[in-house]
FIKEKOL-478677 format. One record per residue: residue number from 0; x, y, z of N, C-alpha, C, O in turn. Coordinates in steps of 0.2 Angstrom, whole numbers, plus 2048, in hexadecimal, padded with zeros to 3 digits. Example, Ala and Ser with C-alpha at 12.3 -4.5 7.8 and 13.67 -1.06 7.14 Angstrom:
% FIKEKOL-478677
+-----+-----+-----+-----+-----+-----+-----+-----+-----+-----+-----+-----+-----+
| seq |  nX |  nY |  nZ | caX | caY | caZ |  cX |  cY |  cZ |  oX |  oY |  oZ |
+-----+-----+-----+-----+-----+-----+-----+-----+-----+-----+-----+-----+-----+
|   0 | 842 | 7E4 | 827 | 83E | 7EA | 827 | 842 | 7F0 | 827 | 847 | 7EF | 82A |
|   1 | 840 | 7F5 | 823 | 844 | 7FB | 824 | 840 | 800 | 827 | 843 | 806 | 828 |
+-----+-----+-----+-----+-----+-----+-----+-----+-----+-----+-----+-----+-----+
END
This chain:
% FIKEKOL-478677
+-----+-----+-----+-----+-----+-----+-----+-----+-----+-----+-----+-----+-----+
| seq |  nX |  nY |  nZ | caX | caY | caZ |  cX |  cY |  cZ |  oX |  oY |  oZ |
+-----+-----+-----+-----+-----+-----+-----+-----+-----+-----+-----+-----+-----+
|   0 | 98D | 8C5 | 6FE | 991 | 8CB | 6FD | 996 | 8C9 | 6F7 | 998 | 8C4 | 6F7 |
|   1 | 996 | 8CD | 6F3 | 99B | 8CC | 6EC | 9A0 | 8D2 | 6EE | 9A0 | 8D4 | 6F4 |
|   2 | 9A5 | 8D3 | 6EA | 9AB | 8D7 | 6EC | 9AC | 8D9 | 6E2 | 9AD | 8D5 | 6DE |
|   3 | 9AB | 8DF | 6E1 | 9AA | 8E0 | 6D9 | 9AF | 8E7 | 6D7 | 9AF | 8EC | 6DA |
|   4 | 9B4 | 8E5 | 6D1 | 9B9 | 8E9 | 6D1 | 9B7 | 8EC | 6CB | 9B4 | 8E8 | 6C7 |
|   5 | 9B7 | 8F5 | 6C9 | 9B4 | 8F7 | 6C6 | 9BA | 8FA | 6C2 | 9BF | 8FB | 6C5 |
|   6 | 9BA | 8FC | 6BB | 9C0 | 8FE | 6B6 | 9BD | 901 | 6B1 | 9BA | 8FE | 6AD |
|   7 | 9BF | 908 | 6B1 | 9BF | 90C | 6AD | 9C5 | 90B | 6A8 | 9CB | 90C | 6AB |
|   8 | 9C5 | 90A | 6A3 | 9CC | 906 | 6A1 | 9CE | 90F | 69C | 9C9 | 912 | 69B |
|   9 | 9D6 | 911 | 69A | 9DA | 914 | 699 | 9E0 | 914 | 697 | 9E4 | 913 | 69B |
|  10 | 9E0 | 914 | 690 | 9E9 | 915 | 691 | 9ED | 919 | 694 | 9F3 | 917 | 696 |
|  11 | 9EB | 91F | 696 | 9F0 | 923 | 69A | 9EE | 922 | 6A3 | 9F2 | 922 | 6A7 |
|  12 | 9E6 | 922 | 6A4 | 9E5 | 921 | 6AC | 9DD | 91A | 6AA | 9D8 | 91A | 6A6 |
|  13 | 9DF | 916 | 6AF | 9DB | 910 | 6AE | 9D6 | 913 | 6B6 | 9DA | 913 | 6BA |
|  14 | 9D2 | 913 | 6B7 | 9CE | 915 | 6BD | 9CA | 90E | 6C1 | 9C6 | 90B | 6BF |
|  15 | 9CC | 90E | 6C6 | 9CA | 906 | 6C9 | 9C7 | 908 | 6CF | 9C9 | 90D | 6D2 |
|  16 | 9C1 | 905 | 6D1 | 9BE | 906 | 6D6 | 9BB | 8FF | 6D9 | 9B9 | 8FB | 6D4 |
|  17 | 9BC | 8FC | 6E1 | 9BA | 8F6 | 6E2 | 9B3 | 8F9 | 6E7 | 9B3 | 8FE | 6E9 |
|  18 | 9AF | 8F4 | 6E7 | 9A9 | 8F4 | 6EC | 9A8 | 8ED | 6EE | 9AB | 8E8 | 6EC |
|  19 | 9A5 | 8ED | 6F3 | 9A2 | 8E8 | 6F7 | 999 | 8E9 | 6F9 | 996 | 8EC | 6FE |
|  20 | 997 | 8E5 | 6F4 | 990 | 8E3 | 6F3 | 98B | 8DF | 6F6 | 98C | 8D9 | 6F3 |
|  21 | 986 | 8DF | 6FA | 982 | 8DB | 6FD | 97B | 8DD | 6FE | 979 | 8E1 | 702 |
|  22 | 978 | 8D9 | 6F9 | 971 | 8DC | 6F6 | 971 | 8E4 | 6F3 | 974 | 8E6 | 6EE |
|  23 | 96E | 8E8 | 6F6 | 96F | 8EE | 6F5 | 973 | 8F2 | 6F8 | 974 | 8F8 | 6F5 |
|  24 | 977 | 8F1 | 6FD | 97B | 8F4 | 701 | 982 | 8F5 | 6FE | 984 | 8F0 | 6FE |
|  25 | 985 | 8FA | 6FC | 98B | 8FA | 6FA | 991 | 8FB | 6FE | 990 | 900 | 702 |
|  26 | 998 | 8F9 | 6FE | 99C | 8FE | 702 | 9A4 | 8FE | 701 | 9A7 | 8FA | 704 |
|  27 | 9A5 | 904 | 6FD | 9AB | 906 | 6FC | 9B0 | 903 | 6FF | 9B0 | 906 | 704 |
|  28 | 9B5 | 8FF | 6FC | 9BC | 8FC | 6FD | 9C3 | 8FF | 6FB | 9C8 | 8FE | 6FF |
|  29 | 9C3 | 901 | 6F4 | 9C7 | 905 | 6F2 | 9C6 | 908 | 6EB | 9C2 | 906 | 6E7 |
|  30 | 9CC | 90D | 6EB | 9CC | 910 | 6E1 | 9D2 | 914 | 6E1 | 9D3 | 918 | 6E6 |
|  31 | 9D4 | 913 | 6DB | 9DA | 918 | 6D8 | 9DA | 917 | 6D2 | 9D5 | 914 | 6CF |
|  32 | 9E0 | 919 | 6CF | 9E3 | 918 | 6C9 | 9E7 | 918 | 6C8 | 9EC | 91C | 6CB |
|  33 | 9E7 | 912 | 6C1 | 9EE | 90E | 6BF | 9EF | 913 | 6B7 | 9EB | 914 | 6B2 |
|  34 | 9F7 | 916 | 6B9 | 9F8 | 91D | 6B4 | 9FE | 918 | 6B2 | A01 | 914 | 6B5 |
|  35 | 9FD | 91B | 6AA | A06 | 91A | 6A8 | A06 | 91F | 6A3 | A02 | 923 | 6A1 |
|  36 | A0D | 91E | 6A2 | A12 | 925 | 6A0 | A10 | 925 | 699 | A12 | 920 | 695 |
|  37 | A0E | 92A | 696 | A0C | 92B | 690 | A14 | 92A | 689 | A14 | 928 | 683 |
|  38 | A18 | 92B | 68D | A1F | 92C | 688 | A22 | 924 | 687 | A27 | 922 | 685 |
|  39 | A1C | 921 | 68A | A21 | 91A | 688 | A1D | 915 | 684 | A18 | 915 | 687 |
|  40 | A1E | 911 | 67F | A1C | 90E | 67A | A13 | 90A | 67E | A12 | 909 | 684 |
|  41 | A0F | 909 | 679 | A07 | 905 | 67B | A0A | 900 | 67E | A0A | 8FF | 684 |
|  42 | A0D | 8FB | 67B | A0E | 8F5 | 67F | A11 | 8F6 | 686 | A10 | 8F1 | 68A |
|  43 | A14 | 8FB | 686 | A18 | 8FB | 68E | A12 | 8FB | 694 | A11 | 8F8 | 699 |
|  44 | A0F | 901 | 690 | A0A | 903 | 693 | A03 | 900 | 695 | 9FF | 901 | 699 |
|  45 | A04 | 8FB | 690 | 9FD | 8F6 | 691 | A00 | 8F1 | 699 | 9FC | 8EF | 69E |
|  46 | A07 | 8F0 | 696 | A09 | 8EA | 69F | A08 | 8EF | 6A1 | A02 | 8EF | 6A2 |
|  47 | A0B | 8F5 | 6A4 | A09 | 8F8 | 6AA | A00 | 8F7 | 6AC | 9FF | 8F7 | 6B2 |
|  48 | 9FC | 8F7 | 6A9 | 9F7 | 8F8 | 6AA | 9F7 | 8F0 | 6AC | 9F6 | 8EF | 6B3 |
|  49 | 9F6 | 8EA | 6A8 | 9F5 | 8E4 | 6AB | 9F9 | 8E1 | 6B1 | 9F7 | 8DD | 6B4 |
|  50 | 9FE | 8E5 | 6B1 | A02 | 8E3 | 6B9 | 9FD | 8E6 | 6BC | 9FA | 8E2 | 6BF |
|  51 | 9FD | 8EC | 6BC | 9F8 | 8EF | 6C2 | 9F2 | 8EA | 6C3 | 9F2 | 8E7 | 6C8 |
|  52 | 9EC | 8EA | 6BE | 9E9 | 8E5 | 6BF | 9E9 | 8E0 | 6C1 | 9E3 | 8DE | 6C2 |
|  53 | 9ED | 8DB | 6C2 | 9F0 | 8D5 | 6C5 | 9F1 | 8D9 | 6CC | 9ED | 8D6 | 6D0 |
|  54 | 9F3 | 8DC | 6CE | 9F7 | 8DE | 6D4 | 9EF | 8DE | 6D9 | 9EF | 8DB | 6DE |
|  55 | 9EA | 8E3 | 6D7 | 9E3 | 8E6 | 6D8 | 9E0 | 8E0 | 6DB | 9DD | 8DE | 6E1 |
|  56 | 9E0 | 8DC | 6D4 | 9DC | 8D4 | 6D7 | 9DF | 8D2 | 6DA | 9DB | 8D0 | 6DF |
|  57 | 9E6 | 8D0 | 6DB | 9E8 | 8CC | 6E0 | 9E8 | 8CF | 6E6 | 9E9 | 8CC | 6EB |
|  58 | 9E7 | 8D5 | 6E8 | 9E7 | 8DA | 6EF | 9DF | 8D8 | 6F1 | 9DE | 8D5 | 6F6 |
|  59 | 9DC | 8DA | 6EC | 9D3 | 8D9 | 6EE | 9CF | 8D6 | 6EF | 9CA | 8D5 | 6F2 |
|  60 | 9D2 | 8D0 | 6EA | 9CF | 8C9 | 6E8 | 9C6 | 8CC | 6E6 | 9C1 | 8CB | 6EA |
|  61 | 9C6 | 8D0 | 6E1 | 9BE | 8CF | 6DE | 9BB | 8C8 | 6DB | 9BE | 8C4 | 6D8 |
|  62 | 9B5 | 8CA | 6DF | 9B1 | 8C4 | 6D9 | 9AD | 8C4 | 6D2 | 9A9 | 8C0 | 6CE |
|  63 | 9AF | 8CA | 6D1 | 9AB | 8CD | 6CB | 9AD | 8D5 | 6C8 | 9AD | 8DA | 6CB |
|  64 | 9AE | 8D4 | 6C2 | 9B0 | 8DC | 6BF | 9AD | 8DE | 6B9 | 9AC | 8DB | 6B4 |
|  65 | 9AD | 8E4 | 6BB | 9A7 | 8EA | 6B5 | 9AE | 8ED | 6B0 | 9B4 | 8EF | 6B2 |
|  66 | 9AC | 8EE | 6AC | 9B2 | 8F2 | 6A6 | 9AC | 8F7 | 6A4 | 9A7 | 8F5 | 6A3 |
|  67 | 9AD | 8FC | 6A2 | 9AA | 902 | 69E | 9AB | 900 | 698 | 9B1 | 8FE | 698 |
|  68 | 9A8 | 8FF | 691 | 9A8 | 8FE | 68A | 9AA | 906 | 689 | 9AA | 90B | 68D |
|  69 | 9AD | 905 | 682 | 9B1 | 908 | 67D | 9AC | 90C | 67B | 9A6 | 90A | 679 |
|  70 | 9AE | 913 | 67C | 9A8 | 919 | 677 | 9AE | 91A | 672 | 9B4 | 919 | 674 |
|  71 | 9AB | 91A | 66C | 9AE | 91C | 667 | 9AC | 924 | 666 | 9A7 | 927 | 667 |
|  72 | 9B4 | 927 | 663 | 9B2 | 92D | 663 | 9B6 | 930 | 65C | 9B7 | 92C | 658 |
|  73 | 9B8 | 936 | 65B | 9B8 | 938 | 653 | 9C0 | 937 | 653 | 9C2 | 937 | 64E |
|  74 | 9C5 | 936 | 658 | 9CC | 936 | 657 | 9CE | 92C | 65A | 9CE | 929 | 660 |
|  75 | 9CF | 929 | 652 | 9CE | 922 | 652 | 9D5 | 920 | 657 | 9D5 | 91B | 65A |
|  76 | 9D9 | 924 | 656 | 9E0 | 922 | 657 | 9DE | 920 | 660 | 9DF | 91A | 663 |
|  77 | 9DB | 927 | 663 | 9D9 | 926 | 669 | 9D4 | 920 | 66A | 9D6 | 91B | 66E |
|  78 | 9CF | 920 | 668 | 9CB | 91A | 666 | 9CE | 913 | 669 | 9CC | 910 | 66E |
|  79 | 9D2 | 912 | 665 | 9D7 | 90B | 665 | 9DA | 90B | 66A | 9D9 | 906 | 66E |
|  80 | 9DE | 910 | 66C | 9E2 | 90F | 674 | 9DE | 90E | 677 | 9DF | 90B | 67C |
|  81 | 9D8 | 912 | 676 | 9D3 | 910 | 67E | 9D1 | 908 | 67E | 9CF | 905 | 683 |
|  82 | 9D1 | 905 | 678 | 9CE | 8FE | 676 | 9D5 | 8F9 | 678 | 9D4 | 8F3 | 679 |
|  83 | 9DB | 8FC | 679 | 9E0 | 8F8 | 67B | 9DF | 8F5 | 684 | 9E0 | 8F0 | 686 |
|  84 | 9DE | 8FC | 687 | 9DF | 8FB | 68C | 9D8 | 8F9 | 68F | 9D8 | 8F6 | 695 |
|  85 | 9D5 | 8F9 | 68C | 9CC | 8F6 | 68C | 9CC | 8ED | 68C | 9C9 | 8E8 | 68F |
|  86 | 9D4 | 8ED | 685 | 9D4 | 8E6 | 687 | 9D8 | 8E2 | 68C | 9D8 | 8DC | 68D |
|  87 | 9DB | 8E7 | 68F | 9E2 | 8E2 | 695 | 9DC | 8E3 | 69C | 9DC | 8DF | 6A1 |
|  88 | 9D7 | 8E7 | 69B | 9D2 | 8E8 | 6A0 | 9CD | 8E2 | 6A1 | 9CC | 8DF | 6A6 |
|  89 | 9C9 | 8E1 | 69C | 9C9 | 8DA | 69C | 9CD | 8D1 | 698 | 9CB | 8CB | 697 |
|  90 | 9D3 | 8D4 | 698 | 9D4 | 8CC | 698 | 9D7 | 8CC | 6A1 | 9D3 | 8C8 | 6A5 |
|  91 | 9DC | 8D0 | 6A4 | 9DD | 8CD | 6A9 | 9DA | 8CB | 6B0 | 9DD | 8C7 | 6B4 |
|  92 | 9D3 | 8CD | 6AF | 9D0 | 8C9 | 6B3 | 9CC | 8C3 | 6B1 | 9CA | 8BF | 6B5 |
|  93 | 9CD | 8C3 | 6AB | 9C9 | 8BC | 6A7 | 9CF | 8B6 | 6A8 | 9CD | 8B0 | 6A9 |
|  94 | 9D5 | 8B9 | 6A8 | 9D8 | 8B3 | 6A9 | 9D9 | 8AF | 6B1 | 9DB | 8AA | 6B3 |
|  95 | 9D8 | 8B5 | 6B4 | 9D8 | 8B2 | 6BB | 9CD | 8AC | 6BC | 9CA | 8AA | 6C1 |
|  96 | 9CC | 8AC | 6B7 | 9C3 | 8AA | 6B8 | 9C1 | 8AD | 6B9 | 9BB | 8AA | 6BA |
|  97 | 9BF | 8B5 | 6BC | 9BC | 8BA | 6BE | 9B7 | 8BD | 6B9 | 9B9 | 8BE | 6B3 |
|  98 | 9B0 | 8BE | 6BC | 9AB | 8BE | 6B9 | 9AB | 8C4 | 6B5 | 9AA | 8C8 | 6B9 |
|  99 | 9AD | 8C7 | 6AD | 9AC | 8CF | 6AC | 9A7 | 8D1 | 6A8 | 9A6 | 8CF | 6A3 |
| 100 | 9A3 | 8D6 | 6AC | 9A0 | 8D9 | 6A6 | 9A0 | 8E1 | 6A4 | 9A4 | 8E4 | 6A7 |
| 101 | 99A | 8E3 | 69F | 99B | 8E8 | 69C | 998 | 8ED | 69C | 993 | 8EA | 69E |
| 102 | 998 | 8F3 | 69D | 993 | 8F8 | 69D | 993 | 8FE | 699 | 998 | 902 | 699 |
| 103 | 98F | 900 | 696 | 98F | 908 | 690 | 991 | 90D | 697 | 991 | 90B | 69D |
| 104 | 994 | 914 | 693 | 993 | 918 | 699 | 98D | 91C | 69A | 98E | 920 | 69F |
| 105 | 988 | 91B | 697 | 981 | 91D | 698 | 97E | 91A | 69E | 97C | 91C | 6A3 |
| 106 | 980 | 913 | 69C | 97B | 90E | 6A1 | 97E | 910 | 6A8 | 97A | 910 | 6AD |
| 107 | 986 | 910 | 6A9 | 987 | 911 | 6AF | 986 | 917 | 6B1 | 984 | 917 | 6B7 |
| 108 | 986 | 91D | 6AC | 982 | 923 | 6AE | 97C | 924 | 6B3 | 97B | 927 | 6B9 |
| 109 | 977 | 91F | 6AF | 970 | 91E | 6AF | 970 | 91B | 6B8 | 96D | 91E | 6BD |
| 110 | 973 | 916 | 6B9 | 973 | 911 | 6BF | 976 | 915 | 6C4 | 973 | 914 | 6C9 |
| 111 | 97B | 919 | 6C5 | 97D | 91D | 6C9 | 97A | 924 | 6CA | 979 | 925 | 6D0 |
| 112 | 979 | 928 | 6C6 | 976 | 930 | 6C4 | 96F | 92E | 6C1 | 96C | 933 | 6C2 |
| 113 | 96C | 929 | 6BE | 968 | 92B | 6BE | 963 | 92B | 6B6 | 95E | 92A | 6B3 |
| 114 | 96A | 92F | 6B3 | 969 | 932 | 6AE | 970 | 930 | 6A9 | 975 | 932 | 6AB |
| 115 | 96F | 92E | 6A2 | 975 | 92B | 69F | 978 | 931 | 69E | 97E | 931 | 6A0 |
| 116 | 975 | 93A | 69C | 979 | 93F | 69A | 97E | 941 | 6A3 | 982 | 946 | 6A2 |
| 117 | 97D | 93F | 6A7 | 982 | 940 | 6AC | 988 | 943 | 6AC | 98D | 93F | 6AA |
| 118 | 98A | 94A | 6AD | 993 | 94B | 6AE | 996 | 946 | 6B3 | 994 | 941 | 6B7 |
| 119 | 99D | 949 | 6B2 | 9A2 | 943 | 6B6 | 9A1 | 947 | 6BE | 9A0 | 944 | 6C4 |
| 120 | 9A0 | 94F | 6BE | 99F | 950 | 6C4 | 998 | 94E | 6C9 | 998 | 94C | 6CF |
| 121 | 993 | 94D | 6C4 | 98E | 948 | 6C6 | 98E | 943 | 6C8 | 98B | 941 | 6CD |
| 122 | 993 | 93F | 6C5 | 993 | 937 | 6C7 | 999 | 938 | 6CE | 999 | 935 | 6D4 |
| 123 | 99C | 93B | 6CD | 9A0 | 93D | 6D3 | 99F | 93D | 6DA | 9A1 | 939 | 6DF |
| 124 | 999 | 944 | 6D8 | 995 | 943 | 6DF | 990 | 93E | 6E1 | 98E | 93E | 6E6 |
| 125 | 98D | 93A | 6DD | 989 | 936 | 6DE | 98E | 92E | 6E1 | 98C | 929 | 6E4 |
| 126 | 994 | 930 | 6E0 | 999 | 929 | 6E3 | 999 | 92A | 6E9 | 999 | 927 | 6EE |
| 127 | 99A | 933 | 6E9 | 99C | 935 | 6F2 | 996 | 931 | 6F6 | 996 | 92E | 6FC |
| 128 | 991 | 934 | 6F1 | 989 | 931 | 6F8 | 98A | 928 | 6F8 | 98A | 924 | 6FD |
| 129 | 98A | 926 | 6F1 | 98A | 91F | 6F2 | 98C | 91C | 6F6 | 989 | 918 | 6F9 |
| 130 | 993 | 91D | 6F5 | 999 | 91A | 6F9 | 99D | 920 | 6FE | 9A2 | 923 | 6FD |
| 131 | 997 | 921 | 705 | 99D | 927 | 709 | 9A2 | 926 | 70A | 9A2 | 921 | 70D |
| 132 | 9A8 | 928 | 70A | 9AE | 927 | 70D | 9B4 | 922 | 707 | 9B8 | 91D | 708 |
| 133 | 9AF | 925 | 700 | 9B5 | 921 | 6FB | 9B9 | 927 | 6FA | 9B7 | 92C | 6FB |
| 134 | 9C1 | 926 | 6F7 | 9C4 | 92B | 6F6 | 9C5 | 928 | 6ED | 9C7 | 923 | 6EB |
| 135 | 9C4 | 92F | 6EB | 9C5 | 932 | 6E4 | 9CA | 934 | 6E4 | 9CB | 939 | 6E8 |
| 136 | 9D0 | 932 | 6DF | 9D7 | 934 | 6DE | 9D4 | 93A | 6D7 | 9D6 | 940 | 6D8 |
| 137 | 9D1 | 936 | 6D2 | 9D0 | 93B | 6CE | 9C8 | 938 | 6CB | 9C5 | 934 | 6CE |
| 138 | 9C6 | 93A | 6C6 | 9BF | 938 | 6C3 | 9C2 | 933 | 6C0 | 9BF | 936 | 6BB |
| 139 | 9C5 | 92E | 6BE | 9C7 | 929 | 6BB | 9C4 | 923 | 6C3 | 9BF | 920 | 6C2 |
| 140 | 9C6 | 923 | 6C6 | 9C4 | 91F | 6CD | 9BC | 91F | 6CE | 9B9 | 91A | 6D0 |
| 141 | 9BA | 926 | 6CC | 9B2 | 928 | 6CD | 9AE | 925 | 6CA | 9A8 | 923 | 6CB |
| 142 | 9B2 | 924 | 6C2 | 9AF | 920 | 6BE | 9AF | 919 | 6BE | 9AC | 916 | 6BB |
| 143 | 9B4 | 916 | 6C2 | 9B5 | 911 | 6C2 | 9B1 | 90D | 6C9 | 9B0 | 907 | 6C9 |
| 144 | 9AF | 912 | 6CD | 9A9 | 90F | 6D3 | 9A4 | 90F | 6CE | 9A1 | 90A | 6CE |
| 145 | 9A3 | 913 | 6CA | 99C | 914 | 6C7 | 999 | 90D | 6C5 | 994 | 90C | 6C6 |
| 146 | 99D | 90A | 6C2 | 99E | 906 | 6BF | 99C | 900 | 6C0 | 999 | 8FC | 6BD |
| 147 | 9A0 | 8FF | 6C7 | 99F | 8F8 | 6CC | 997 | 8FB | 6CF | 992 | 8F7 | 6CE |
| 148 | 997 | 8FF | 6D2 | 991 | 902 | 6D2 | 98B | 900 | 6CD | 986 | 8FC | 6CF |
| 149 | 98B | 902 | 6C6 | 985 | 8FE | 6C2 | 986 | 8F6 | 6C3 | 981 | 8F3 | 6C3 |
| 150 | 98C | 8F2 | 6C3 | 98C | 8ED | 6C2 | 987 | 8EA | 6C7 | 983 | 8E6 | 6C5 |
| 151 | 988 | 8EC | 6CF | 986 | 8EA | 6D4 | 981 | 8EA | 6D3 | 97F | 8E5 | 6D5 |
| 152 | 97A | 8F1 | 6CF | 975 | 8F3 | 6CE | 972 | 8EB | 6CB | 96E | 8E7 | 6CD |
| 153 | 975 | 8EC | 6C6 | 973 | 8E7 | 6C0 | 974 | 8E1 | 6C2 | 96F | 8DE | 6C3 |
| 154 | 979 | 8DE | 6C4 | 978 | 8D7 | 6C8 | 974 | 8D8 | 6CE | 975 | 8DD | 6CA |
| 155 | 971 | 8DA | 6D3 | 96E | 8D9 | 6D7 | 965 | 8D8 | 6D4 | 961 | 8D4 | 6D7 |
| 156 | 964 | 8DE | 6CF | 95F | 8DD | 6CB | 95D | 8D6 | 6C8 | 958 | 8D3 | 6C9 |
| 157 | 964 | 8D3 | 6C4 | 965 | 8CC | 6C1 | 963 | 8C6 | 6C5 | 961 | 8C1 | 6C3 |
| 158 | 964 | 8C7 | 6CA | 963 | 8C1 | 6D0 | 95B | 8C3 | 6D0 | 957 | 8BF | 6CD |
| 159 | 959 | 8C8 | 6D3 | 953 | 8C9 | 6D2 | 94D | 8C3 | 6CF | 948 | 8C0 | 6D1 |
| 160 | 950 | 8C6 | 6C7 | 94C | 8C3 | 6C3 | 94E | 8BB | 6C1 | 94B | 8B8 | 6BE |
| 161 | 954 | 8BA | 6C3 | 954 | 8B2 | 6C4 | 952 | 8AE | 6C8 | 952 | 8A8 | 6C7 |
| 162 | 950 | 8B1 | 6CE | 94C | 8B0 | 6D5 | 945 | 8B0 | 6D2 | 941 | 8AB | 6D4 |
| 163 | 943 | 8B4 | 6CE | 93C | 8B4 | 6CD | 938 | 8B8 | 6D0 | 932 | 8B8 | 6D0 |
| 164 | 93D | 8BC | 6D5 | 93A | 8C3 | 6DA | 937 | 8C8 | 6D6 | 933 | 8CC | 6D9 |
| 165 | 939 | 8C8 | 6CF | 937 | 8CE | 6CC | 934 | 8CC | 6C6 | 933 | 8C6 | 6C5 |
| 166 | 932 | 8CF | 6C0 | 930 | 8CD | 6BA | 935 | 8D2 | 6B7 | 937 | 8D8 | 6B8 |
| 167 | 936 | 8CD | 6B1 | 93C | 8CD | 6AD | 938 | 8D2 | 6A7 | 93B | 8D4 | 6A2 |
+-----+-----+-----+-----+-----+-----+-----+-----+-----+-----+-----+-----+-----+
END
């Protein structure tokens, strides 16, 4: 069993979802999100977010964590901030040695719905079925099971083909 914390990373709402994983069996632990106050300076706001982070691992102790990659979109300013908080998302658990990887939001799309053009209300419900009895604070958590959700997808495959069960 792995224990995998999933992070939709945000300057304003960072979305965290934990799973517990064992072969294909999945099952929901927890998710919220970590908010900070838009009126106070980036840096303030980036600690709030790494305390929180700190706090998450040490309550859950994961052994592995998924971050969402950066879409780039036509407002760079937004851009950046999201590439801020993208980066307190993976350094803090890098510094504790904790395994991170990456994922597009298509791919997580794909692995959870099915289909990369998925809405957020799609993936929503597709967490309810995956994970019964997960509570969604907001779509920011939904996206952040989604997450742990492909990573689990994707490692579980990964051993496969290192096993030589499958062909690569």
């Amino acid at each position: 069993m792995v224990r995998i914390l999933g992070i939709d990373p945000g300057l304003r709402f960072t979305g965290w979802g934990i799973i517990d994983a064992r072969d294909n069996r999945l099952t929901y632990v927890a998710s919220g999100v970590l908010s900070t106050n838009s009126d106070d300076f980036v840096p303030q706001r980036l600690c709030v977010l790494a305390s929180g982070l700190e706090k998450l691992i040490g309550l859950y102790q994961p052994e592995e964590v998924a971050v969402e990659e950066t879409y780039v979109n036509r407002n760079g300013s937004a851009t950046l901030k999201l590439g801020y908080a993208r980066g307190v998302a993976l350094l803090v658990p890098a510094q504790k040695y904790i395994n991170v990887n990456e994922y597009g939001a298509k791919t997580v799309k794909r692995a959870v719905v099915g289909t990369g053009a998925a809405t957020k209300d799609q993936v929503s419900v597709m967490i309810q079925r995956l994970l019964p009895g997960a509570k969604i604070p907001r779509a920011d958590a939904a996206d952040a099971l989604a997450i742990a959700i492909c990573h689990a997808h994707h490692r579980i495959s990964q051993i496969r083909v290192n096993k030589g069960t499958i062909m690569a």
